[in-house]
C-alpha positions in Angstrom: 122.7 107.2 -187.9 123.0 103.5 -187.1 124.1 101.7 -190.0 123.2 97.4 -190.5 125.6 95.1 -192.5 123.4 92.9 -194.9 122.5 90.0 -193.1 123.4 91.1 -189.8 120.8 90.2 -187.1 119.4 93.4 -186.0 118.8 94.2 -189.6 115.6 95.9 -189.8 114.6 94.4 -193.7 113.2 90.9 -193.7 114.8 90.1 -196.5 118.7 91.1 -195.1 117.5 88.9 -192.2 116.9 85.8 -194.8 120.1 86.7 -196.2 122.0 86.1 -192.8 119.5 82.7 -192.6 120.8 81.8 -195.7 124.5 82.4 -195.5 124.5 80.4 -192.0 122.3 77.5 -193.7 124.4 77.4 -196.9 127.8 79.0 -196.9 130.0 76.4 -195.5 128.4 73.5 -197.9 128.7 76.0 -200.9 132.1 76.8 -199.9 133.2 73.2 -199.6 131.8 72.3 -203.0 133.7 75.4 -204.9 137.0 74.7 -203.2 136.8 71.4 -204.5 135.9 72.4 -208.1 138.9 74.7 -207.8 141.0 72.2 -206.8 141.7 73.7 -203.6 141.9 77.4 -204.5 140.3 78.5 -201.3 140.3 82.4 -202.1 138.9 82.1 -205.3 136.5 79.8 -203.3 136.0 82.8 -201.1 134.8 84.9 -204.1 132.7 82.2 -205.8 130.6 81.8 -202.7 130.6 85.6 -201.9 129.1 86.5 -205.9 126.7 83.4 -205.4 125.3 84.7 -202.5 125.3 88.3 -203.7 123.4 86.9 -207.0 121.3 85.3 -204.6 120.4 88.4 -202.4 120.0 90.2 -205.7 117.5 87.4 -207.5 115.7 85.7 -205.6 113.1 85.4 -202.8 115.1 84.4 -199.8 111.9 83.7 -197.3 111.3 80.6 -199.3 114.1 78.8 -197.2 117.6 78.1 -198.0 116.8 74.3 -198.5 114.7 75.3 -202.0 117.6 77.5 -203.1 120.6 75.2 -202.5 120.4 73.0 -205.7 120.1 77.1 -207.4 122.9 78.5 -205.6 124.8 75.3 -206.5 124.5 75.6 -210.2 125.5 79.6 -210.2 128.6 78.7 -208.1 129.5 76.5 -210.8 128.2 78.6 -213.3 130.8 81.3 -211.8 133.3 78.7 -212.0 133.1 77.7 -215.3 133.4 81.2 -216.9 136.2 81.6 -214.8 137.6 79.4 -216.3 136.9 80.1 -219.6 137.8 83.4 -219.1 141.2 82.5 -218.0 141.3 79.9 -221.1 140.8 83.2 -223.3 143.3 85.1 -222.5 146.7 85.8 -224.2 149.3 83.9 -222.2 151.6 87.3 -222.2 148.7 89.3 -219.9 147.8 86.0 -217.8 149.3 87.5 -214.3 149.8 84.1 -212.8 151.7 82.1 -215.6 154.9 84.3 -214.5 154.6 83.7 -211.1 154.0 80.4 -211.5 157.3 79.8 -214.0 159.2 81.7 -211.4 157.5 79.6 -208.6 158.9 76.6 -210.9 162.5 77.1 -211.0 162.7 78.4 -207.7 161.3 74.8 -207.1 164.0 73.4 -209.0 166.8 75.3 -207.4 165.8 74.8 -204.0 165.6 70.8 -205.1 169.4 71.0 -206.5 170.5 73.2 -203.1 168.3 70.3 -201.1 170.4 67.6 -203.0 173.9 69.1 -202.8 173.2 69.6 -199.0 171.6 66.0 -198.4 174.8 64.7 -200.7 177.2 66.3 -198.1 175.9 65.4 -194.8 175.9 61.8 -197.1 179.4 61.5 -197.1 179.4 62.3 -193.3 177.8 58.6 -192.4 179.9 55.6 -192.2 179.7 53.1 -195.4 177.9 50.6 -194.1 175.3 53.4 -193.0 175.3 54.8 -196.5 175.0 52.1 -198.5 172.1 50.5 -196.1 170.1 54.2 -197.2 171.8 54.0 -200.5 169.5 50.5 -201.2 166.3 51.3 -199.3 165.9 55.3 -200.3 167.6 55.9 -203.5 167.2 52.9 -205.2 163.8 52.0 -203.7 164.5 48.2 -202.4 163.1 47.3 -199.3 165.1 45.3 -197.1 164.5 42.0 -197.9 166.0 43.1 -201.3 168.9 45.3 -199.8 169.5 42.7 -197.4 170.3 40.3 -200.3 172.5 43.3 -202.5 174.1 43.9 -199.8 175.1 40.3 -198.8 174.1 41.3 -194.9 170.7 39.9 -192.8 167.3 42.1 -193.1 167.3 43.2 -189.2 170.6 44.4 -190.1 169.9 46.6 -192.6 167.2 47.9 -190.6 169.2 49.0 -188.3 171.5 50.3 -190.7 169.3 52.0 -191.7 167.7 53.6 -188.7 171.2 54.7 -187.3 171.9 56.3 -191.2 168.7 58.5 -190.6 169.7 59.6 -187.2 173.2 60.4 -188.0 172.1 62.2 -191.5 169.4 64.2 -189.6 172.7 65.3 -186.9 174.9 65.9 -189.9 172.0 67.8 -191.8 171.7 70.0 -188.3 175.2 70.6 -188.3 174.7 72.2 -191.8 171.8 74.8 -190.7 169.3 72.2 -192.5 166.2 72.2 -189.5 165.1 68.6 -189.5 162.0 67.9 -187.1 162.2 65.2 -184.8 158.6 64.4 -184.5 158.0 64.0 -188.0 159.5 60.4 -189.0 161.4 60.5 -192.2 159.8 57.6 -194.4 160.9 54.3 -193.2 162.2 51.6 -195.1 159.8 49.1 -196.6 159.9 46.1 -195.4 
């Protein structure tokens, strides 16, 4: 016995042949619209669309063409989003399975940010003064040269090259430390 997925070509209903029509027609434009009321949540996007189109399969008659039944299956995705939501908005933050993982997620954030800094601090006080104090202006403090230039009672050209020789002797020093730094990704400059 030869079995047909819905929607597949060599499906011998009509309507699981409209279904395929539709998905190909609709699927990537539904899709695009969820993920952006999800705010990028692309598997819940994946579920979204997948229900939509079930709904779809289930409801409606699919030989009309998929150009009739995008404004529908555009409401019931956001339909499907909206209770979600609500859903989620009703629950007891104890049972919420995500609100852990997310805390967790947080201060794992937060450590790796104070191991980042304690590292970056180090391989700091591995560049020469001059060096330092050019990134010290420009990074930390936010000036951009003109106004480091004039802190640091030095000409603009050369704290940007202070600057540029800090960067590469903090990305060695970082190196030397087991911190991977990647050469073809500029660090941010120095405004100028």
């Amino acid at each position: 016995m030869k079995w047909s997925v819905i929607g597949s070509a060599n499906a011998p209903d009509e309507q699981e042949r409209a279904m395929r029509a539709l998905y190909e027609e609709q699927a990537d434009h539904l899709y695009s619209y969820v993920v952006r009321l999800l705010g990028g949540d692309r598997h819940r996007a994946e579920d979204i669309v997948q229900e939509t189109l079930l709904r779809c399969w289930r409801r409606q008659d699919l030989r009309v063409g998929g150009q009739l039944l995008r404004p529908w299956l555009f409401r019931v995705a956001r339909n499907l989003v909206i209770d979600g939501h609500r859903k989620r908005l009703a629950r007891p933050h104890e049972i919420d399975g995500d609100g852990w993982l997310r805390e967790l997620s947080d201060e794992a954030d937060e450590i790796e940010d104070l191991l980042s800094s304690v590292v970056v601090g180090e391989a700091m006080k591995a560049l020469a003064p001059s060096h330092r104090e050019a990134l010290y202006e420009t990074y930390f403090v936010g000036r951009t040269t003109r106004e480091a230039a004039v802190a640091l009672g030095v000409p603009q050209g050369t704290v940007k090259s202070r600057v540029y020789y800090a960067l590469r002797a903090l990305r060695l020093a970082l190196e030397e430390r087991g911190v991977a730094t990647h050469a073809s990704r500029p660090v941010r400059a120095a405004r100028a």
